[in-house]
Every structure is written in structure tokens, then in C-alpha cells.
C-alpha positions as CSV (number, residue, x, y, z in Angstrom):
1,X,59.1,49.6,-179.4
2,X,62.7,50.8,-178.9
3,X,64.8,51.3,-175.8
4,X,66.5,54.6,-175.5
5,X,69.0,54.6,-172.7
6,X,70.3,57.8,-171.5
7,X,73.6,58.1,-169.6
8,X,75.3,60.6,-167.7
9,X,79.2,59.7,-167.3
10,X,80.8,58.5,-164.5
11,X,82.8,60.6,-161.9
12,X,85.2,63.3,-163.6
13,X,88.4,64.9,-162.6
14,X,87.5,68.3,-161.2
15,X,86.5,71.3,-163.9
16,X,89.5,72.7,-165.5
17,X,89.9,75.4,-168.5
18,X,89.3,72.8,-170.8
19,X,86.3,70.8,-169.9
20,X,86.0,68.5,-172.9
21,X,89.7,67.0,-172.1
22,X,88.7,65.8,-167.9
23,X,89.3,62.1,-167.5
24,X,87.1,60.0,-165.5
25,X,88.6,59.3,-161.8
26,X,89.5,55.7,-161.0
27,X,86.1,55.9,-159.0
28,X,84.1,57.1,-162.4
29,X,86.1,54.3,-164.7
30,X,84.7,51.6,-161.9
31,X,81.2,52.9,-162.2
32,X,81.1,53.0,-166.1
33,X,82.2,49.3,-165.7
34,X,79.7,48.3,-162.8
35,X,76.6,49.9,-164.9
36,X,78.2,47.9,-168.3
37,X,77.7,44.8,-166.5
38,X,74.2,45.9,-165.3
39,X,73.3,46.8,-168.5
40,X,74.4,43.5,-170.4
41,X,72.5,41.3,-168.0
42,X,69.1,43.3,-169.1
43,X,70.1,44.9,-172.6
44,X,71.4,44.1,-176.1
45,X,73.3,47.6,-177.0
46,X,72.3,47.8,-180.9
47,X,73.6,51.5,-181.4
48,X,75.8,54.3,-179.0
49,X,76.0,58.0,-179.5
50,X,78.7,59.5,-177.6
51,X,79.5,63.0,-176.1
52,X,83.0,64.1,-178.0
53,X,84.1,64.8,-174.5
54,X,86.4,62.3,-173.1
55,X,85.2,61.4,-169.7
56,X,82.2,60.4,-172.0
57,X,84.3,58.6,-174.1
58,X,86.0,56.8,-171.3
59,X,82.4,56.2,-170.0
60,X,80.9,54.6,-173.3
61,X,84.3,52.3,-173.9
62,X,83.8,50.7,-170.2
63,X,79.9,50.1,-170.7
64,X,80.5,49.0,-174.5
65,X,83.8,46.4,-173.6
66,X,80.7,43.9,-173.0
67,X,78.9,44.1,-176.2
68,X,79.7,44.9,-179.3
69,X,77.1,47.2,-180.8
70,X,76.3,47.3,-184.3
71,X,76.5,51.0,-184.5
72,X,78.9,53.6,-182.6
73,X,79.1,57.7,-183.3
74,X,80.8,60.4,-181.9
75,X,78.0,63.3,-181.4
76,X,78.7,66.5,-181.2
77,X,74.7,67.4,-180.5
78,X,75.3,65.6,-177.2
79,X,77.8,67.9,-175.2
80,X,76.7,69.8,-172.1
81,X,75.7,72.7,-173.7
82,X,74.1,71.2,-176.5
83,X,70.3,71.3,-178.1
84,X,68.4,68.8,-176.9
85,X,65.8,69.2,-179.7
86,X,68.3,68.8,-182.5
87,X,69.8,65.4,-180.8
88,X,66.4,64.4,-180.6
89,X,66.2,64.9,-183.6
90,X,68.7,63.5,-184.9
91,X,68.4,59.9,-182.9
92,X,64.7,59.9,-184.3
93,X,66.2,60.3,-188.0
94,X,68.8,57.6,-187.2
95,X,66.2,55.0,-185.5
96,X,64.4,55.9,-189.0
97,X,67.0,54.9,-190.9
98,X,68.3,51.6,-188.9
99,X,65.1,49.8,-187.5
100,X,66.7,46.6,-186.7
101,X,68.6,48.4,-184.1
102,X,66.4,47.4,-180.9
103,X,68.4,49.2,-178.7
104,X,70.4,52.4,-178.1
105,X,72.3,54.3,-175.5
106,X,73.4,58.0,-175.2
107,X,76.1,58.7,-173.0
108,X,76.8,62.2,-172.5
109,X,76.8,64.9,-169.2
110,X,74.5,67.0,-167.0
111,X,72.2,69.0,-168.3
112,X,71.4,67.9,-171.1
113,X,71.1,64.7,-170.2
114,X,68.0,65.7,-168.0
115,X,66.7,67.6,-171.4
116,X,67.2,64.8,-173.7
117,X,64.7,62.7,-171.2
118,X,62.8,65.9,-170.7
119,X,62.3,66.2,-174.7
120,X,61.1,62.4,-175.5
121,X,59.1,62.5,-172.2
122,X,57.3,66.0,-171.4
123,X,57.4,67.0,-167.7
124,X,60.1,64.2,-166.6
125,X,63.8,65.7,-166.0
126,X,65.6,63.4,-163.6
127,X,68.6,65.0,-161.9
128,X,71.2,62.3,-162.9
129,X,73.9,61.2,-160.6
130,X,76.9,60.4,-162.3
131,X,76.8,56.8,-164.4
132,X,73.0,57.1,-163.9
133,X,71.0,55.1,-166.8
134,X,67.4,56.6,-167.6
135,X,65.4,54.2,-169.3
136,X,63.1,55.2,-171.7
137,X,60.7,52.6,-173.9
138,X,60.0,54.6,-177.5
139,X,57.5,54.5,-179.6
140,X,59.1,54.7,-182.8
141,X,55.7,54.5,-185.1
142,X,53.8,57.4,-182.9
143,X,57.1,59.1,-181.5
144,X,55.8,58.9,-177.9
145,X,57.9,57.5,-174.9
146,X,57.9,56.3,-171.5
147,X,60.0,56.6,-168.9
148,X,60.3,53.7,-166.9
149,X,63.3,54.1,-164.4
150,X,66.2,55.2,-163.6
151,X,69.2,53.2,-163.0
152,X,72.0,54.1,-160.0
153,X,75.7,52.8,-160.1
């Protein structure tokens, strides 16, 4: 079994022409760092994929400062508008290909966060507030997952 964690950033500037350049507030950088010390009290981080965006960036380099994963890409699939199928996809190829890696996090934005959850486990899309963790245990022999909570800054 295999942990998938699925993370919405924390709290961006408001929207502006350029969407992939909003910083986190001072309010979002604090609960990146409060959900990164959550998370290393109940979680060894083996492997990140990260939204290009940098309020996702920002996000992933406050929950990551506490452990040093052995494995850390940028993703492209992961953006708001992206294909949840096809980063689906993709993680299941790269769990494939690196099966010591115990544990992995996504951190990327609403929707697709809710799709990513809604792809692994049919008929569960969680509205995420921002910084919210979904926690997902995955099957990586039958390709079935659970999801067992969600987790609130």
C-alpha cells in the first residue's frame, strides 16, 4: 500500500491577469508551514509533484522544509485546468517505476484537486479549503484506493 496525499495550496493573493505568477499571502505561507509540521509528525514524504504555479510552489517548499524527499517534479498535468486522467496517469507510471517511494504528495489548486481524488476514488470529490490534505491509501498491485480523510489547516 501507498499513500497519496493530495493538496490544495494555501491562501493566494487575489486573481490577477496572470494566475500562475499569485504568491501565497502571509496567511497561506503560515498554513503551508502548519500542515508541513502536521504532516511530518504522521508522514515520511518519499516523492512531490508540484503545480508549475507559484503559490503551489511556495506551498510545496514550506510543507517539504521538514523532510527531504527523495523525489521532487514540477508538473505541468497538475495546474487548475489540467486532466485529471492524464496525472493519474502519470503518478501511477511513476509509483511503477519507483516502488520504494512509500509516500507521495500532490500539491496543486481547486478543481482539480477535487478530480485527482475523484479519479483514484469514484464518487468522492471533496471541496478542499485551502492547505487542505486529502488522504488517500492506494493499492498499487490492484490500482484501487481509499479515501480516508481529509486534513484542515
Amino acid at each position: 500500500m501507498k499513500t497519496i496525499l493530495i493538496m490544495r495550496h494555501g491562501e493566494a493573493e487575489p486573481m490577477q491577469a496572470d494566475d500562475a505568477s499569485r504568491n501565497l499571502t502571509e496567511q497561506g505561507l503560515q498554513q503551508a508551514k502548519d500542515v508541513g509540521e502536521w504532516l511530518k509528525q504522521y508522514f515520511e514524504i518519499d516523492a512531490a509533484l508540484v503545480s508549475p504555479f507559484v503559490r503551489a510552489q511556495q506551498t510545496a517548499e514550506q510543507v517539504l522544509a521538514l523532510q527531504t524527499p527523495k523525489f521532487v517534479e514540477t508538473c505541468s498535468d497538475i495546474v487548475p485546468s489540467g486532466s485529471a486522467h492524464t496525472a493519474i496517469d502519470y503518478l501511477e507510471t511513476l509509483i511503477s517505476m519507483y516502488p520504494a517511494h512509500q509516500t507521495w504528495i500532490l500539491v496543486a489548486h481547486m478543481p482539480i484537486v477535487s478530480y485527482l481524488v475523484d479519479r483514484l476514488c469514484p464518487d468522492t470529490m471533496p471541496i478542499f479549503s485551502t492547505a487542505a490534505v486529502a488522504i488517500i491509501e492506494y493499492n498499487e498491485q490492484t490500482g484501487r484506493a481509499e479515501f480516508t480523510s481529509m486534513q484542515l489547516p
